[in-house]
Backbone bond lengths (Angstrom), bond angles and torsions (degrees), N, CA, C in turn:
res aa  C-N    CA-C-N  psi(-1)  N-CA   C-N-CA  omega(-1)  CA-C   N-CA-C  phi
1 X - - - 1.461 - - 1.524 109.88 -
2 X 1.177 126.22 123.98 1.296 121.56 176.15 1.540 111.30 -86.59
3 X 1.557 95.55 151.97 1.624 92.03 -174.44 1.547 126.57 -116.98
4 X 1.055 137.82 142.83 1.663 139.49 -147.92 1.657 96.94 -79.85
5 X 0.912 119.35 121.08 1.932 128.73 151.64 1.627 116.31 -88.97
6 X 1.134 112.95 106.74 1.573 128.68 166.54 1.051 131.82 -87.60
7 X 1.916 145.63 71.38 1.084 120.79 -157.36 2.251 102.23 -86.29
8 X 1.258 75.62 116.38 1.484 70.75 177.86 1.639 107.53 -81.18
9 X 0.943 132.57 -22.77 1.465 132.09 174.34 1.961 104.03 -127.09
10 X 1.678 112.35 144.77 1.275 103.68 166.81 1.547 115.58 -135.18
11 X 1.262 110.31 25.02 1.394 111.50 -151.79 1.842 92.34 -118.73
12 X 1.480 114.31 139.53 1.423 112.66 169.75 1.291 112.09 -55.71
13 X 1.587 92.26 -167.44 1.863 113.97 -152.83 1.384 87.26 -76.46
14 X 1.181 143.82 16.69 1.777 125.76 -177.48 1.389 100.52 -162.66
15 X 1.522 125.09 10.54 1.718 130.66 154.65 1.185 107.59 -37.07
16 X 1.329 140.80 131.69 1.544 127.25 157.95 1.595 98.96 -95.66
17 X 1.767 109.70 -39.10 1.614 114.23 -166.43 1.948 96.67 -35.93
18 X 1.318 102.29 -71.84 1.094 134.00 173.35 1.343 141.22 -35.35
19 X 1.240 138.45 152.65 1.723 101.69 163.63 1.476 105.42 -121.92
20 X 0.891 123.73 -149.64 1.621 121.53 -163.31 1.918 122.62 -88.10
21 X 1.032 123.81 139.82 1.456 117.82 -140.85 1.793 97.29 -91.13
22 X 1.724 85.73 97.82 1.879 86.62 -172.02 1.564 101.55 -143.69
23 X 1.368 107.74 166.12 1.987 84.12 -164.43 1.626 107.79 -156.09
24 X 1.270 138.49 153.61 1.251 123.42 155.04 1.029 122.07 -98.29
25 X 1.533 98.86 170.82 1.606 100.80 -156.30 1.825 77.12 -146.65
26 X 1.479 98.03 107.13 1.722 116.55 143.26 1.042 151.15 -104.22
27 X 1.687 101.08 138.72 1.806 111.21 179.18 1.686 92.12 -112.56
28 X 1.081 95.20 108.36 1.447 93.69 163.62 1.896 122.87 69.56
29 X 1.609 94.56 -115.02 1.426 111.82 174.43 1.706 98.24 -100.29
30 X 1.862 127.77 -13.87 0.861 113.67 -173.01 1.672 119.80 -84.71
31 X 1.112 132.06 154.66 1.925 107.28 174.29 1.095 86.93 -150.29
32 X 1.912 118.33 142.71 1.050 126.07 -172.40 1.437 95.45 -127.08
33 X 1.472 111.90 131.90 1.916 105.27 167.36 1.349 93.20 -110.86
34 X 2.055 83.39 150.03 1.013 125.94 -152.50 1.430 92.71 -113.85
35 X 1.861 121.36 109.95 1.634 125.85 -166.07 1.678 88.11 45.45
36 X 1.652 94.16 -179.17 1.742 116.97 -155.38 1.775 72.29 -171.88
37 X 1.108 122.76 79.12 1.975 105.48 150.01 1.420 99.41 -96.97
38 X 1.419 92.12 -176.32 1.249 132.71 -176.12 1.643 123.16 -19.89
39 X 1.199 102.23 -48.78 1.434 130.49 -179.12 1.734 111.67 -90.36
40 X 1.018 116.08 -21.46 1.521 119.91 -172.85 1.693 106.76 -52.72
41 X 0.909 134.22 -90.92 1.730 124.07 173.93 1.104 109.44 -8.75
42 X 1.318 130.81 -85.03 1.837 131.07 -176.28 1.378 90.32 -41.76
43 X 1.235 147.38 -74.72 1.211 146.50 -160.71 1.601 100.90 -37.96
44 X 1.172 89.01 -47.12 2.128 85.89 -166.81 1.638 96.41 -56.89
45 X 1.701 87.39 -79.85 1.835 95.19 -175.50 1.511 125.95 -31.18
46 X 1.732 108.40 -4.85 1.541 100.43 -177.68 1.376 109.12 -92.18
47 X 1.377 113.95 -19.37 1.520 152.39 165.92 1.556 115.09 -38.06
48 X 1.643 71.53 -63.25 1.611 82.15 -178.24 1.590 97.67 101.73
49 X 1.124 123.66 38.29 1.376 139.48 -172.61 1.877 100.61 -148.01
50 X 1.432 101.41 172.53 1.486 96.65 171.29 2.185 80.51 177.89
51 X 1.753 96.91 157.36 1.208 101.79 -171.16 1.305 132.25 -23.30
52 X 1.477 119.38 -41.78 1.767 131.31 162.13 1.120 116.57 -29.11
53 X 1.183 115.71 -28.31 1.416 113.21 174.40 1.458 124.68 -107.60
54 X 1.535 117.86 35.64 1.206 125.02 -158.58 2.002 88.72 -128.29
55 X 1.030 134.37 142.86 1.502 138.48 156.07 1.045 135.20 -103.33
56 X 1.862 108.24 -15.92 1.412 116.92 165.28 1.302 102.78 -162.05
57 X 1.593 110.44 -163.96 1.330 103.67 -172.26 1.383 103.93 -175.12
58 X 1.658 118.69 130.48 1.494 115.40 -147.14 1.679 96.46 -125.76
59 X 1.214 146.79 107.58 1.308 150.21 170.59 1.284 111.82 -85.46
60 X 1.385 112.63 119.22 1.488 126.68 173.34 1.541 118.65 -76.97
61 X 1.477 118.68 -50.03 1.416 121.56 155.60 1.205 132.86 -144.61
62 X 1.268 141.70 -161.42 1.456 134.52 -148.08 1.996 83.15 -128.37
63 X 1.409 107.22 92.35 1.852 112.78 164.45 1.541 93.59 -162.12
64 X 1.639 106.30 154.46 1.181 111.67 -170.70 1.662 125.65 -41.76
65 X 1.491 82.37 -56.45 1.680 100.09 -176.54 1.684 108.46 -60.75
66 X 1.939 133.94 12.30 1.319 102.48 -172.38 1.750 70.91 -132.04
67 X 1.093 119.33 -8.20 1.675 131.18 -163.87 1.194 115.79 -103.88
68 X 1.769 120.85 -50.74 1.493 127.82 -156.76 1.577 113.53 -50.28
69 X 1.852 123.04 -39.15 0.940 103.19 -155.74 2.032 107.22 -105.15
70 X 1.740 107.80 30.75 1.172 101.58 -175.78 1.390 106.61 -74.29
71 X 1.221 127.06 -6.63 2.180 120.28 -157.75 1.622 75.14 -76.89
72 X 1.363 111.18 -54.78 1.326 113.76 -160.18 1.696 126.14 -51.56
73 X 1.478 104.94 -16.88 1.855 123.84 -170.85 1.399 69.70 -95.73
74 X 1.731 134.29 -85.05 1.120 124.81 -130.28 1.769 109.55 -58.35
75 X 1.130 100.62 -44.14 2.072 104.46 171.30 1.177 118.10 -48.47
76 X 1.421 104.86 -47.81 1.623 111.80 -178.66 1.692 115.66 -72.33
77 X 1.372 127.87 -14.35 1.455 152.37 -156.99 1.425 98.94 -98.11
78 X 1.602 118.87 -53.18 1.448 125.21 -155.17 1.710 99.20 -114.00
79 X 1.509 146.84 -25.06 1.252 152.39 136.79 1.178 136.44 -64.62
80 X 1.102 109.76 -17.99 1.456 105.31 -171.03 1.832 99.34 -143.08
81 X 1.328 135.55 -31.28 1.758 111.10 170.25 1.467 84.35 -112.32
82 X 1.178 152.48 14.55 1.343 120.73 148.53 1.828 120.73 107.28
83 X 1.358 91.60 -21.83 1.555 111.18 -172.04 1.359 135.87 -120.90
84 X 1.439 140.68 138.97 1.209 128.16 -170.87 2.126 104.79 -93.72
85 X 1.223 99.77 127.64 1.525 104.55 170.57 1.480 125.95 -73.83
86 X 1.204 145.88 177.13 1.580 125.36 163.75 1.592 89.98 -96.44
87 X 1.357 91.54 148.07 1.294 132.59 155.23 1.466 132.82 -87.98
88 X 1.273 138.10 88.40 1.941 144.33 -144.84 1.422 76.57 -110.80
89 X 1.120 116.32 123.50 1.654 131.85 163.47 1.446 100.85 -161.99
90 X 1.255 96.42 143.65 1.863 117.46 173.85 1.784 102.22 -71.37
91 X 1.792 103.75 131.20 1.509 114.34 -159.52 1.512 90.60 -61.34
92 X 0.900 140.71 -33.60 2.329 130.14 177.60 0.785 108.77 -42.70
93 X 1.808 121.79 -48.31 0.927 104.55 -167.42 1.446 134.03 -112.37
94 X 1.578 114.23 34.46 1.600 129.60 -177.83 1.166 104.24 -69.68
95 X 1.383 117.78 -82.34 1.378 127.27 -175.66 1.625 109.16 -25.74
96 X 1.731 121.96 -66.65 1.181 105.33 155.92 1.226 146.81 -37.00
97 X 0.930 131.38 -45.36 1.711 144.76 176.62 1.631 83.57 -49.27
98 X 1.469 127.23 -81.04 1.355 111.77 -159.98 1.608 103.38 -68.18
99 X 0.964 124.45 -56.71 1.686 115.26 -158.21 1.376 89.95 -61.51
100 X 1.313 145.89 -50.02 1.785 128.47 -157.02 1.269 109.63 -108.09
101 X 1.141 124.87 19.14 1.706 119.64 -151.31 1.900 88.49 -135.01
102 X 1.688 97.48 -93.51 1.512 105.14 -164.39 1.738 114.02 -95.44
103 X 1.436 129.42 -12.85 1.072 131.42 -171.09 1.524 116.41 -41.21
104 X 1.623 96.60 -49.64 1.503 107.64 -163.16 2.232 107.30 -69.42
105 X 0.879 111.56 -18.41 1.721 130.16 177.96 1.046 116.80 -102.97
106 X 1.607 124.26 -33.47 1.291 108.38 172.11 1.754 116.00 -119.80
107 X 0.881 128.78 43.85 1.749 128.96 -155.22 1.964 79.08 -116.03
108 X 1.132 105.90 123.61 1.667 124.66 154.11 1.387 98.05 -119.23
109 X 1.541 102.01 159.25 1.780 110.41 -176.25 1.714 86.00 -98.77
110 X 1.295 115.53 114.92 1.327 134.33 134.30 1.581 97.74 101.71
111 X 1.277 100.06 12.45 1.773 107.74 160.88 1.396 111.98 -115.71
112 X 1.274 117.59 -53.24 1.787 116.86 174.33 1.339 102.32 -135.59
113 X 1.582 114.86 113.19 0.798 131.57 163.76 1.544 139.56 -120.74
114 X 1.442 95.62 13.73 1.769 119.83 -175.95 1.141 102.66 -172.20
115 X 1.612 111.15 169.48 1.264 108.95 175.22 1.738 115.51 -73.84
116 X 0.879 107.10 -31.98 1.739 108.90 170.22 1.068 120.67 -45.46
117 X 1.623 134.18 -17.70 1.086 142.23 161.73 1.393 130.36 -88.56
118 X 1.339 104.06 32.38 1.541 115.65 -174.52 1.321 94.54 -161.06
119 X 1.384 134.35 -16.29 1.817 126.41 -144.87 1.163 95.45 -158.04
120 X 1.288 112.50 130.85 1.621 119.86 162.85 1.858 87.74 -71.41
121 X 1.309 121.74 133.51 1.282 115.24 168.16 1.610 126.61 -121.50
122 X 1.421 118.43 123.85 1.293 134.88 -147.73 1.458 103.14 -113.75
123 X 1.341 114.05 80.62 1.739 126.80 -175.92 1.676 91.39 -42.32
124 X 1.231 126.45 159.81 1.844 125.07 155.36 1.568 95.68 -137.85
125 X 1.204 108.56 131.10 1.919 127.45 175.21 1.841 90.03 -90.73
126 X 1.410 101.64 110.42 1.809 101.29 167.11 1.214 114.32 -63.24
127 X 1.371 93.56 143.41 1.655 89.33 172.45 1.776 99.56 110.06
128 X 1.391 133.60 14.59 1.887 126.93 -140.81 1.125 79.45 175.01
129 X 1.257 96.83 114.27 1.699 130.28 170.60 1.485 110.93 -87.45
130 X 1.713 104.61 111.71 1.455 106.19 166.81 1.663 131.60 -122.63
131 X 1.450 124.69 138.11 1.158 121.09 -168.17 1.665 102.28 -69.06
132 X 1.006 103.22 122.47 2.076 96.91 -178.00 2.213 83.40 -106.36
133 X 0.724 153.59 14.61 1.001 149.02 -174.46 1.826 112.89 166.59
134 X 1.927 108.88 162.76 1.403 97.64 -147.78 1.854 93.68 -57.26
135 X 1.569 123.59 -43.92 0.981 124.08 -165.07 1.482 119.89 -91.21
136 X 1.282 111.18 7.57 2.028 111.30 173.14 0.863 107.06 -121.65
137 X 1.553 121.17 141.91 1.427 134.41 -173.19 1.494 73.70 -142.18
138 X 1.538 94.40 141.23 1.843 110.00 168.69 1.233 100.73 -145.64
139 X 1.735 114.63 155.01 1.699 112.34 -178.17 1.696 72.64 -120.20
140 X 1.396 106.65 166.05 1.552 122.04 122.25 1.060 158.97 -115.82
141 X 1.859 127.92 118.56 1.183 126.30 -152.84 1.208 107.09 -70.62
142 X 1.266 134.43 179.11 1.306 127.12 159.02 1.683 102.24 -116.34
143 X 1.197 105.18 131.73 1.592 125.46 174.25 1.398 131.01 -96.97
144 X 0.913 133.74 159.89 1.571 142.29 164.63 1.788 109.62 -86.10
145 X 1.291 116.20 132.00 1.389 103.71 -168.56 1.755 99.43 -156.26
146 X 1.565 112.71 -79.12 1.093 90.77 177.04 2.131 74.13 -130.43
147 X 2.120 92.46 151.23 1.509 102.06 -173.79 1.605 117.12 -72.29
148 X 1.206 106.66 124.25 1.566 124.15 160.22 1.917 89.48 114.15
149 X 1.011 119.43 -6.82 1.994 119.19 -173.22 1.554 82.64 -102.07
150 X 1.716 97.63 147.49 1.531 101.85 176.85 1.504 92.19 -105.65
151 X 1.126 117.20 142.04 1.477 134.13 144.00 1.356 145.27 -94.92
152 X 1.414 140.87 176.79 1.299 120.79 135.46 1.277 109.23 -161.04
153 X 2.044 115.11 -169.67 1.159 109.35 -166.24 1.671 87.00 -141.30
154 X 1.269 108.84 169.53 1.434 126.82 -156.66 1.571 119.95 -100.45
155 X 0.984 125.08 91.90 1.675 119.28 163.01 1.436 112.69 -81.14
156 X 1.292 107.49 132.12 1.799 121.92 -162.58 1.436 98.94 -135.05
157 X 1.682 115.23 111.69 1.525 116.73 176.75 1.097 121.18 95.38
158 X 1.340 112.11 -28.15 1.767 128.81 -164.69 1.210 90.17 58.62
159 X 1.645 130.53 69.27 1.429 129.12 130.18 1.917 104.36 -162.70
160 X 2.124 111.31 5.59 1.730 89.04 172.58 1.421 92.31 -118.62
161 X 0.807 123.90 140.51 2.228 144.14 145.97 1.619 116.39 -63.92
162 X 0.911 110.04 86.36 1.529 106.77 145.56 1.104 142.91 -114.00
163 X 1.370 105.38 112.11 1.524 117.10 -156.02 1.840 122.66 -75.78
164 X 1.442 97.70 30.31 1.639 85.40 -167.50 1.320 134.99 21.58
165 X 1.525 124.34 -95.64 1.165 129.32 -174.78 1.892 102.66 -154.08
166 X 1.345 111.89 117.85 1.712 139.53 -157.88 0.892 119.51 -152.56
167 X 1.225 128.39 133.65 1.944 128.19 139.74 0.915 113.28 -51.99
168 X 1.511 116.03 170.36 1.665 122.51 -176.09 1.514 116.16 -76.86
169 X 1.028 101.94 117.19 1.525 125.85 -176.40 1.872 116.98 -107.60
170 X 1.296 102.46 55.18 1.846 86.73 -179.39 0.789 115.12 -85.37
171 X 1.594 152.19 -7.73 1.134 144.31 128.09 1.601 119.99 -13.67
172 X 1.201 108.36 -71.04 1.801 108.60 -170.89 1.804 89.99 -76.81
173 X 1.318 141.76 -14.44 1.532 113.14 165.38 1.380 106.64 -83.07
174 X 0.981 127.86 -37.81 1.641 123.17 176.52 1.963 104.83 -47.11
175 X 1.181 104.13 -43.62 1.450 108.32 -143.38 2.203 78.61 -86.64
176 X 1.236 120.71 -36.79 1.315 107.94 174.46 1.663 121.97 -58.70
177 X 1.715 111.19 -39.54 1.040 138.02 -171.55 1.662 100.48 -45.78
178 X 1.685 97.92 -81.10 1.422 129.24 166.19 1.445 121.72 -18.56
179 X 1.600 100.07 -94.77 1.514 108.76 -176.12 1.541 111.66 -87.76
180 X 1.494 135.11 -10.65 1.118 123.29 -178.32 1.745 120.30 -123.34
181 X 1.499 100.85 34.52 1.444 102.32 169.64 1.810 118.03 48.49
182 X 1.276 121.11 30.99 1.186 131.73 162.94 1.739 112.18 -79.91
183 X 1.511 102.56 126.27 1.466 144.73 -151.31 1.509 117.20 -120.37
184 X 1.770 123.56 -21.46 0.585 103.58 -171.52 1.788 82.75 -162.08
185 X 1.409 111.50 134.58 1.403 113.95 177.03 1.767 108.97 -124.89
186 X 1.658 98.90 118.52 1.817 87.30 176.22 1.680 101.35 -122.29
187 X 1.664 93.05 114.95 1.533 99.41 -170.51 1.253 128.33 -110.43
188 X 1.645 133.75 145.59 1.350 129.00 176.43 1.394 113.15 -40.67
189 X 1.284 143.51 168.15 1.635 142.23 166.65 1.580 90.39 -177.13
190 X 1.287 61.39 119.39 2.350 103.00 156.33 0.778 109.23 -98.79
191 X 1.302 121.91 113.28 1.791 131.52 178.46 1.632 116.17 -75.14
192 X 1.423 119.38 -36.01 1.215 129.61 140.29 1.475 150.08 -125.42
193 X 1.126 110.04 168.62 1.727 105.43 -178.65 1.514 111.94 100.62
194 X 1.199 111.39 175.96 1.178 119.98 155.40 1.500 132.76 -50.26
195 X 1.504 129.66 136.57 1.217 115.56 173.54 1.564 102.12 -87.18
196 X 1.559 136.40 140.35 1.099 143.35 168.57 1.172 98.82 -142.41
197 X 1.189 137.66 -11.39 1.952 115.54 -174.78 1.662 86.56 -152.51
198 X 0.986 112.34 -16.36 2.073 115.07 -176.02 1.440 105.89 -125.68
199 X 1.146 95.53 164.03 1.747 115.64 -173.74 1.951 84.69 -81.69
200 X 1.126 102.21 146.24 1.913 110.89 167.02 1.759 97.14 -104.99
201 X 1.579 93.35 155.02 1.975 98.56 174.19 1.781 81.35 -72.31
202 X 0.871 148.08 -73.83 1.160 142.70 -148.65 2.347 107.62 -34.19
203 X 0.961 71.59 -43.84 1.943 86.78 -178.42 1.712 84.81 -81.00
204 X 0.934 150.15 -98.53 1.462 137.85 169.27 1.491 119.13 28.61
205 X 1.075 92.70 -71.55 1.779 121.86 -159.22 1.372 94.60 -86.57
206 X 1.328 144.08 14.15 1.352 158.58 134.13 1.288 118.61 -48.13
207 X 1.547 111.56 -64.48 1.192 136.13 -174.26 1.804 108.33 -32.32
208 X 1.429 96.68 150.81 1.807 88.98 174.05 1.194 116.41 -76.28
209 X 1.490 119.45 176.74 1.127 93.38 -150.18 1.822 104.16 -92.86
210 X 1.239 127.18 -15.84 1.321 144.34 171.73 1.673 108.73 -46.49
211 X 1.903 109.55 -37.32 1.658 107.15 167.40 1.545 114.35 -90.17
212 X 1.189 111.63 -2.17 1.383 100.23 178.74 1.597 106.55 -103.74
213 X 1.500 126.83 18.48 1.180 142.22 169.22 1.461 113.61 -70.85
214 X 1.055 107.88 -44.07 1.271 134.56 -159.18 1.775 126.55 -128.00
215 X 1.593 87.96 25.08 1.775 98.43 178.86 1.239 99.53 -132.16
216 X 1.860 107.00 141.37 1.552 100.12 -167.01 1.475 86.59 -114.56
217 X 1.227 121.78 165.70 1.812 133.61 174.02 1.491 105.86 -94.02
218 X 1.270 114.42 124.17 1.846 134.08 156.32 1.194 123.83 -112.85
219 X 1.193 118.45 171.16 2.055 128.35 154.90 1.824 85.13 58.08
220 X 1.382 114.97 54.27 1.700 114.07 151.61 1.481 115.41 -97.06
221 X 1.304 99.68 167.15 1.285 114.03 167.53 1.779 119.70 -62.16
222 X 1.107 109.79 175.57 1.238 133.93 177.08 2.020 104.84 -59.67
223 X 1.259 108.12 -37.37 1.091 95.63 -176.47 1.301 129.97 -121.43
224 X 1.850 104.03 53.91 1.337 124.35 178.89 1.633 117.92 -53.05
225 X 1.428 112.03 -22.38 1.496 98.84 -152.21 1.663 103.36 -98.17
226 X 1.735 102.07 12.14 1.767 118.40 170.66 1.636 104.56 -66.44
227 X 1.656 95.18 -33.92 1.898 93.24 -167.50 1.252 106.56 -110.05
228 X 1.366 126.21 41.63 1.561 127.63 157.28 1.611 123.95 -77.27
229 X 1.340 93.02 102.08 1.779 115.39 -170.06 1.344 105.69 90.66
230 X 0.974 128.48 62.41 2.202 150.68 -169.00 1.165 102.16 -160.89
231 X 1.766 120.90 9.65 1.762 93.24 -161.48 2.029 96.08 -126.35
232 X 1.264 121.09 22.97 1.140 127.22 160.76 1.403 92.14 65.58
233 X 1.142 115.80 60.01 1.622 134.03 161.93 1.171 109.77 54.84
234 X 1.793 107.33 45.48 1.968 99.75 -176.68 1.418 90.38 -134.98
235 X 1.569 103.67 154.02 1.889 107.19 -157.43 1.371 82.84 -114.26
236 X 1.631 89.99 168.47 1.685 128.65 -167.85 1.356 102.22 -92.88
237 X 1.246 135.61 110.07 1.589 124.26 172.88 1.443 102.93 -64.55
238 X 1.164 130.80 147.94 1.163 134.57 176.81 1.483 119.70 -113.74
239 X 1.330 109.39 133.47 1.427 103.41 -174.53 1.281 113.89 -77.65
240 X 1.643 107.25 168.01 1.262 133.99 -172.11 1.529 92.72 53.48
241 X 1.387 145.55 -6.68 1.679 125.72 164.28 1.508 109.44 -69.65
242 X 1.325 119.90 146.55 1.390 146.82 155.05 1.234 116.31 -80.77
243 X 1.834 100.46 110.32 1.634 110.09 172.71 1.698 116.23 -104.17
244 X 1.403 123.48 140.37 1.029 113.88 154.22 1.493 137.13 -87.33
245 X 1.274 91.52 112.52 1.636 82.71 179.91 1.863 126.48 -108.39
């Protein structure tokens, strides 16, 4: 069964064009979002969707844009449809999520007082492939992103990459390419500057040319549509489009 990719947002942590680079991911009747920042709600409602239609929800790391808009799922989840969703987060980083993330907005005394009280919560060991539904299996890698914060990025199927948010890593795409039958790469890109916490198109456009066949660009700036046909034959995912992958 192939499964639907939604980027409901494609634009980095400071896109305005854009909204924040977060996405669903369907099996069927199941749909899992992928981060919830800041922007994610408007994103839905522009959709024509809104959390109700979400069944879980998988956070790659702890920054506004992959984080901001969980107070808003969890209120709307536990007040208003009645139900707790799972929560897929890597076990480092739970404790964080509530103590540095949502505690201070959503903590009632003897109504929410953890995340367990809002979230079915689904520890993930990186590195350990789990079926979250009959047709998705996701690992998580662990990445380099910003130093001393853990991150990571997503293998889906054992053949798609999504790299959330990374430095340049061609090593681990070679080594997915290679030994792990990876088919499809959807990667952060900084259109300018230095890379220090993101992959740059410039480091991209490195790549051989067999991985840059098959790697699409996300989480850009506002002024993506300067480098249309600049990007060494690698496409722009486009938001709010539906990919099959």
């Amino acid at each position: 069964m192939n499964l639907e990719l939604q980027m409901i947002g494609t634009g980095s942590a400071f896109a305005k064009k854009y909204f924040n680079n977060n996405a669903l991911l369907k099996d069927g009747d199941f749909t899992l979002l992928i981060d919830c920042g800041v922007t994610a709600p408007l994103a839905l409602h522009q959709l024509n969707k809104s959390f109700a239609d979400v069944d879980a929800v998988l956070i790659t790391h702890i920054h506004a844009d992959h984080v901001g808009g969980l107070e808003e799922l969890a209120f709307k989840m536990k007040f208003t449809f009645h139900r707790k969703i799972k929560l897929y987060i890597a076990e480092s980083l739970t404790s964080i999520l509530w103590e540095h993330s949502l505690k201070g907005g959503l903590y009632q005394a003897r109504e929410i007082t953890s995340l367990e009280d809002i979230f079915e919560v689904c520890p993930l060991t990186p590195n350990k492939p789990y079926f979250i539904s009959e047709h998705i299996c996701l690992e998580l890698i662990p990445n380099e992103h910003i130093p001393g914060k853990k991150s990571y990025s997503l293998y889906l199927n054992n053949q798609v990459f999504y790299s959330s948010d990374m430095i340049y890593n061609p090593d681990l795409l070679k080594y997915l390419v290679e030994e792990r039958s990876c088919g499809m790469i959807l990667h952060d890109c900084q259109l300018e500057g230095r890379g220090e916490v993101h992959t740059t198109l410039d480091e991209l456009m490195r790549l051989p040319e067999d991985i840059r066949k098959i790697t699409y660009l996300m989480h850009y700036g506002d002024n993506k549509d300067e480098y249309h046909g600049k990007t060494a034959g690698m496409e722009f995912i486009e938001q709010g489009r539906s990919y099959s992958l």
